[in-house]
Wavefront OBJ file of the C-alpha trace (Angstrom):
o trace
v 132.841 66.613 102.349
v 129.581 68.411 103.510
v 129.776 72.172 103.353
v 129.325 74.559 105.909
v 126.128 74.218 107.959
v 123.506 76.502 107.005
v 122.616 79.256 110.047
v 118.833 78.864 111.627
v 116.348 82.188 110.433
v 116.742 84.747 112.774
v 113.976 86.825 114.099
v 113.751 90.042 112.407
v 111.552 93.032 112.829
v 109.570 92.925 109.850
v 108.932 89.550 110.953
v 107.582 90.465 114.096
v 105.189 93.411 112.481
v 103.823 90.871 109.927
v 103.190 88.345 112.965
v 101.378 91.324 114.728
v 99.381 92.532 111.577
v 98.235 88.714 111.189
v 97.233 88.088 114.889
v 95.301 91.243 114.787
v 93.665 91.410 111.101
v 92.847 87.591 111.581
v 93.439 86.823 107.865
v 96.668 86.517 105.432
v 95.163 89.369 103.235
v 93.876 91.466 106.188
v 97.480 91.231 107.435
v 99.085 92.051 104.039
v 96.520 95.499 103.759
v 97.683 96.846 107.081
v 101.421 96.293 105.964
v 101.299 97.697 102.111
v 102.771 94.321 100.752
v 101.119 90.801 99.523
v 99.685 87.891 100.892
v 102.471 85.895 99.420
v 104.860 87.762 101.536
v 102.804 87.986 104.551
v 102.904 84.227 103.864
v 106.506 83.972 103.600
v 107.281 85.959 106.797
v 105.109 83.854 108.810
v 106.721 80.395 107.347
v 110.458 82.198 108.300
v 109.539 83.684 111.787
v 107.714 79.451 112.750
v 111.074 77.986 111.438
v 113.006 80.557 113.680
v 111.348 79.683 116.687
v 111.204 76.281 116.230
v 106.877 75.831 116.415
v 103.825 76.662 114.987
v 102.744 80.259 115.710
v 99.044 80.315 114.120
v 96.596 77.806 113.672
v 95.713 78.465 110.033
v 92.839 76.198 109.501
v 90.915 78.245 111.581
v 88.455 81.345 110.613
v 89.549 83.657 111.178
v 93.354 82.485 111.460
v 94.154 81.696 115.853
v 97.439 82.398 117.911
v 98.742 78.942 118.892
v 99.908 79.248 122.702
v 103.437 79.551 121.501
v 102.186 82.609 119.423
v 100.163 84.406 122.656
v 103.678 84.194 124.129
v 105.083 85.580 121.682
v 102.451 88.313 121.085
v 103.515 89.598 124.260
v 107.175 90.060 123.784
v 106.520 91.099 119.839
v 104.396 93.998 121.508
v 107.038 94.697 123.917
v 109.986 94.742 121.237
v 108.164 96.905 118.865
v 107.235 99.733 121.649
v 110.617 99.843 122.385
v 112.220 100.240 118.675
v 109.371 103.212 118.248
v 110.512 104.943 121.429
v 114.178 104.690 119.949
v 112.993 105.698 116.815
v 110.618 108.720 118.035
v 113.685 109.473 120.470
v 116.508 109.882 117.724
v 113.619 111.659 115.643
v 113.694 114.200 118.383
v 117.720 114.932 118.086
v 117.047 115.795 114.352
v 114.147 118.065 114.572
v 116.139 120.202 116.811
v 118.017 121.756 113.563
v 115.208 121.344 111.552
v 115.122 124.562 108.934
v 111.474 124.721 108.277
v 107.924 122.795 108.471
v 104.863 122.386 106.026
v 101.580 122.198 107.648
v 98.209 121.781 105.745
v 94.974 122.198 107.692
v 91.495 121.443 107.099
v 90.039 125.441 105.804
v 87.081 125.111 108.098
v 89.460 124.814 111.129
v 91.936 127.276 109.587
v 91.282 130.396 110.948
v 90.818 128.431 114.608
v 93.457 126.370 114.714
v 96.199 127.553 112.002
v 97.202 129.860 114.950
v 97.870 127.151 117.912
v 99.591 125.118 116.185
v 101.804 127.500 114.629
v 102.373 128.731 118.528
v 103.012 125.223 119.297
v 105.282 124.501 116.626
v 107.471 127.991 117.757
v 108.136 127.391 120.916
v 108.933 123.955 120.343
v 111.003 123.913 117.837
v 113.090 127.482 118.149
v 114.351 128.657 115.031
v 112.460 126.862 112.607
v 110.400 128.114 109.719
v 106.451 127.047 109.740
v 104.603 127.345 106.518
v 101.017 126.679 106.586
v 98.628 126.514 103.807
v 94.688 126.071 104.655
v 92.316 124.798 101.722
v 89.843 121.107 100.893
v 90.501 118.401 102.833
v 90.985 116.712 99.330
v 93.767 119.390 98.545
v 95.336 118.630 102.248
v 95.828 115.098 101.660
v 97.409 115.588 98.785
v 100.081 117.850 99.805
v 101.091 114.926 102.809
v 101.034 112.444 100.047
v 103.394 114.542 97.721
v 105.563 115.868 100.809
v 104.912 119.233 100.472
v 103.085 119.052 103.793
v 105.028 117.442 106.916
v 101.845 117.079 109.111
v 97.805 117.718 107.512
v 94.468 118.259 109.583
v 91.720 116.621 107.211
v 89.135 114.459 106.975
v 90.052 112.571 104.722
v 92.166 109.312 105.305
v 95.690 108.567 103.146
v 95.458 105.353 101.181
v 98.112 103.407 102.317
v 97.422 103.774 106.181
v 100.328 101.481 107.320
v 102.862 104.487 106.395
v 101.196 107.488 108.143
v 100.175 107.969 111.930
v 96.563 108.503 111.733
v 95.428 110.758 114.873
v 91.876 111.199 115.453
v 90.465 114.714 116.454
v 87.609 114.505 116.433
v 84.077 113.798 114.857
v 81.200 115.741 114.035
v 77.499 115.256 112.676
v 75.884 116.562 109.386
v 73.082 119.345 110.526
v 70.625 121.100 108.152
v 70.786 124.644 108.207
v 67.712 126.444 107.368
v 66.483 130.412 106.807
v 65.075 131.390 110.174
v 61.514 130.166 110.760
v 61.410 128.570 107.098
v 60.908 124.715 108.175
v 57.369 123.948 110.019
v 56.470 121.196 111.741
v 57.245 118.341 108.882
v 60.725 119.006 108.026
v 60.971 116.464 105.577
v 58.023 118.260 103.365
v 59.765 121.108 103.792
v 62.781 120.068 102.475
v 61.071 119.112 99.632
v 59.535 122.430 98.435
v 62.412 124.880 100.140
v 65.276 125.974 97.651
v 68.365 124.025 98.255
v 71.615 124.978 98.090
v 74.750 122.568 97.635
v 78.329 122.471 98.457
v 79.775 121.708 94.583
v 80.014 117.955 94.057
v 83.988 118.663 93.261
v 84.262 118.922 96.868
v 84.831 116.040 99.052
v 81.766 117.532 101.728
v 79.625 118.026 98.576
v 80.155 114.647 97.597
v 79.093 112.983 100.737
v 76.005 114.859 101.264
v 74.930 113.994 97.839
v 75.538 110.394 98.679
v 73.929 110.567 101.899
v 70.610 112.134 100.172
v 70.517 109.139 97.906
v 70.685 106.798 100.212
v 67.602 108.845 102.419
v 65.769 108.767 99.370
v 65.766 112.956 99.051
v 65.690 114.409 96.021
v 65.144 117.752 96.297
v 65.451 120.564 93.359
v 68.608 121.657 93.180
v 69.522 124.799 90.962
v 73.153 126.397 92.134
v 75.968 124.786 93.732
v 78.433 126.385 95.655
v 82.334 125.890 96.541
v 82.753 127.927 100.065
v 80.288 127.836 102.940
v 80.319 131.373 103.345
v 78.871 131.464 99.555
v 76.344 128.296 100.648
v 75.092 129.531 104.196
v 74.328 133.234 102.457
v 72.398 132.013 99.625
v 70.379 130.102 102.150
v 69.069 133.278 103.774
v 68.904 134.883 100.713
v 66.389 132.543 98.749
v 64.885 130.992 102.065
v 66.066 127.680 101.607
v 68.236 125.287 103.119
v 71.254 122.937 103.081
v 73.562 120.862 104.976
v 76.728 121.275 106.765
v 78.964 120.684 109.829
v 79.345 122.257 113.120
v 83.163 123.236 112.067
v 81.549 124.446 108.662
v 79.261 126.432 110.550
v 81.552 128.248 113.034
v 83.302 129.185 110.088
v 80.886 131.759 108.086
v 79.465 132.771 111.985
v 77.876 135.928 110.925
v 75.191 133.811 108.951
v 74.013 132.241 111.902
v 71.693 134.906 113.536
v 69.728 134.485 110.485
v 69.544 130.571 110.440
v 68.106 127.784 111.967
v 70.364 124.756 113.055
v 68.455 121.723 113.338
v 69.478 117.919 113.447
v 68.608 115.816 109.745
v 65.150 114.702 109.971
v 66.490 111.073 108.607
v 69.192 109.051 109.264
v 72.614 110.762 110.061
v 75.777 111.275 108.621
v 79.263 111.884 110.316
v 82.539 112.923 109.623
v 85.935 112.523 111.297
v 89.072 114.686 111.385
v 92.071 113.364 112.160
v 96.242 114.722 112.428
v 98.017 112.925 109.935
v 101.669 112.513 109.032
v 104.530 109.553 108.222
v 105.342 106.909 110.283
v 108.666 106.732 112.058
v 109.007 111.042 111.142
v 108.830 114.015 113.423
v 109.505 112.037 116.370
v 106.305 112.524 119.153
v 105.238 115.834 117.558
v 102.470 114.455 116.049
v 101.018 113.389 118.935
v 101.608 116.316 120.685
v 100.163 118.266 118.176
v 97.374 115.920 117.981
v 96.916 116.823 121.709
v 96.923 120.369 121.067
v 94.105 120.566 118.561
v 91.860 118.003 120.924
v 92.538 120.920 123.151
v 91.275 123.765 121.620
v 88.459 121.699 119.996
v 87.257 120.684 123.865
v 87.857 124.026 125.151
v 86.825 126.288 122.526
v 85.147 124.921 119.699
v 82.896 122.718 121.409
v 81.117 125.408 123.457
v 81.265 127.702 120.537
v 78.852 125.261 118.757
v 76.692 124.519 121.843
v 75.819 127.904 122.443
v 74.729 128.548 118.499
v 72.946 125.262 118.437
v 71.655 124.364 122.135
v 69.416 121.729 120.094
v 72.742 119.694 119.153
v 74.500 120.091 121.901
v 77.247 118.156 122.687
v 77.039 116.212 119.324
v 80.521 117.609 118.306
v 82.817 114.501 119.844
v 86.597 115.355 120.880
v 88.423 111.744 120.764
v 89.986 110.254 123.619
v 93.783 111.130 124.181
v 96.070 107.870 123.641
l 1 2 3 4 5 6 7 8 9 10 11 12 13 14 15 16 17 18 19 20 21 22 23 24 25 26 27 28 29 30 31 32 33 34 35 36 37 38 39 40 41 42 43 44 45 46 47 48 49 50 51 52 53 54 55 56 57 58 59 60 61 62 63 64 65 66 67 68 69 70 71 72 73 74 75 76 77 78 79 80 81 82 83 84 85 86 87 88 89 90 91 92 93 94 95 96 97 98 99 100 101 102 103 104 105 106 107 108 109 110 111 112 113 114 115 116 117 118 119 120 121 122 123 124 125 126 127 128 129 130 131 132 133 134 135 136 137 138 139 140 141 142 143 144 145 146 147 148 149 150 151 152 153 154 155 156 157 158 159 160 161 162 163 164 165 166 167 168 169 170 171 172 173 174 175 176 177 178 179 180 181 182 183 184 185 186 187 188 189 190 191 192 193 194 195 196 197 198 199 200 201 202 203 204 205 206 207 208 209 210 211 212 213 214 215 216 217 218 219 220 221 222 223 224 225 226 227 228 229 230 231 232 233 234 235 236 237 238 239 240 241 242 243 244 245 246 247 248 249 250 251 252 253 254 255 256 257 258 259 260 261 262 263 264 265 266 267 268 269 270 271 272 273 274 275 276 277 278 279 280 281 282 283 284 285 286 287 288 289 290 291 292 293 294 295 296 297 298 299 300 301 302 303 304 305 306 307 308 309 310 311 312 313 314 315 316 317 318 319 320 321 322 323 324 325
C-alpha cells in the first residue's frame, strides 16, 4: 500500500529573498554575495521556490540570468511580501527599544565633535531613559566595534564585509583636496608638488592608505619624510615647513584654526572620493537607523556644507549630502 502522499514545497521567505537577490544581481554567484551563502544554495532555493509554483521562474541560459513572465509576476508580489515582513519587523523592533537600558554609538572622529552631539540629542529624546555611550576614533576602529557589537549603530567610511547583514545608509560623499601653506603653489601645481615638503596621514590609517594609492595611480611621487596620525598634527606641519598634503572637507573643518594659514585647492590630477555612510544590523533598532541617518544628512546640509563653502569658495558645493530614501 502506497504511503502517505508527499506535501508540494511551500513558499518560504528565504525563498523569496534568494529569488529577489537573483533577479536583481543577474547571476547565481552575484545572488549568493548579496545573501552571505553559496551558489549551491542559491541554486537550491531557486529549484524549491519553481517546484512550488508550479513553472519556470528564470530563464537561466541567458546572460545575465532573465525573469520568465511568471517570475515578473512574481517579482511584484515578492517585493510586496518582503516590505511588509520589514515593516512588522521594524514595528515590533520599536516595542523593544522602548526599555532599552543603553546604546553604543561609534562615529567617524572627523565628524565627532559635529555630530557626536545631535545624535546623542536625538537618541535622548527618543528613547527616554536610555543610556548613550559614544566613542569617536578611525573609521577602521568604527567598523570594528559594529562588527564585534560593541557599537549598536557606526558613522564611517568604511563599508562592513558582509553587506547583506547591516543597513548601509549613505551620508554623504566628499572629494580629496590638497591643502597647501598660503601662497606656496604657483601657477603649475603639479611642479610644485614635486619640490614642496609633503606631509602624510600614516599609512596605518585607512585615509593614509588611500591617498597613497591614489598618488600611485597619478604617477606622484613626491619626497616624503614624516607621516602623521591626526590632521591637526598633518595640517600644522604643513604651515610649518611650507609644504602640502591632502585631505577632506570633513578633515578640514576639523583642525579649523589651520585654515587662515592654508590654501584649499582642488587635485591638479584626477580625483579621489570618499563616502560616509550610517551603518548598523539588519532587522535591529527598528527605523532608528534611518532616522538617524536623516538626522546627520541634516546637519551635514545645513551646517557642514556651508561651513566648507565659505573656507573653500573654489570647491564649493563639492561636499554631496545623499538623497533621503
Amino acid at each position: 500500500m502506497p504511503g502517505p502522499a508527499k506535501p508540494p514545497p511551500e513558499l518560504t521567505l528565504r525563498g523569496l529573498r534568494v529569488f529577489v537577490a537573483l533577479a536583481e544581481a543577474g547571476s547565481v554567484i552575484g545572488a549568493a554575495t548579496r545573501i552571505g551563502g553559496s551558489a549551491s544554495g542559491v541554486s537550491q532555493h531557486i529549484t524549491a521556490l519553481e517546484a512550488a509554483v508550479g513553472t519556470r521562474l528564470f530563464d537561466r541560459k541567458a546572460k545575465p540570468v532573465t525573469l520568465t513572465p511568471a517570475g515578473q509576476v512574481l517579482r511584484r508580489h515578492a517585493h510586496k511580501l518582503l516590505a511588509a515582513l520589514s515593516d512588522a519587523q521594524a514595528d515590533l523592533a520599536e516595542i523593544s527599544l522602548a526599555g532599552l537600558p543603553q546604546l553604543n554609538l561609534a562615529i567617524i572622529d572627523d565628524l565627532d565633535a559635529s555630530l557626536t552631539p545631535v545624535l546623542v540629542s536625538a537618541l535622548q529624546a527618543r528613547l527616554q531613559g536610555c543610556f548613550v555611550h559614544a566613542f569617536s576614533g578611525r573609521s577602521d576602529h568604527v567598523l570594528d566595534r559594529v562588527l564585534a557589537r560593541e557599537a549598536d549603530i557606526g558613522v564611517t567610511a568604511l563599508l562592513p564585509p558582509d553587506s547583506a547583514a547591516f543597513r548601509v545608509l549613505p551620508i554623504l560623499k566628499e572629494p580629496f583636496v590638497l591643502v597647501a601653506a598660503k601662497g606656496v603653489i604657483g601657477r603649475d601645481v603639479r611642479v610644485a608638488l614635486e619640490v614642496l615638503p609633503f606631509v602624510q596621514y600614516s599609512e596605518t590609517l585607512p585615509i593614509g592608505q588611500r591617498i597613497a594609492r591614489h598618488l600611485a595611480r597619478v604617477r606622484l611621487n613626491p619626497d616624503r619624510r614624516v607621516a602623521l596620525e591626526a590632521t591637526r598634527s598633518v595640517l600644522a606641519m604643513v604651515v610649518q615647513t611650507g609644504g602640502w598634503a591632502i585631505t577632506t572637507p570633513l578633515n578640514l573643518m576639523d583642525a579649523e584654526r589651520f585654515i587662515p594659514d592654508l590654501d584649499v585647492l582642488p587635485l591638479p590630477f584626477a580625483g579621489e572620493a570618499r563616502r560616509v555612510h550610517l551603518i548598523a544590523r539588519v532587522n535591529e533598532l527598528g527605523r532608528l537607523p534611518e532616522d538617524l541617518a536623516r538626522d546627520c544628512r541634516t546637519l551635514v546640509r545645513d551646517r557642514l556644507v556651508p561651513r566648507f563653502d565659505a573656507i573653500a569658495p573654489l570647491l564649493a558645493g563639492v561636499i554631496e549630502v545623499a538623497a533621503e530614501d
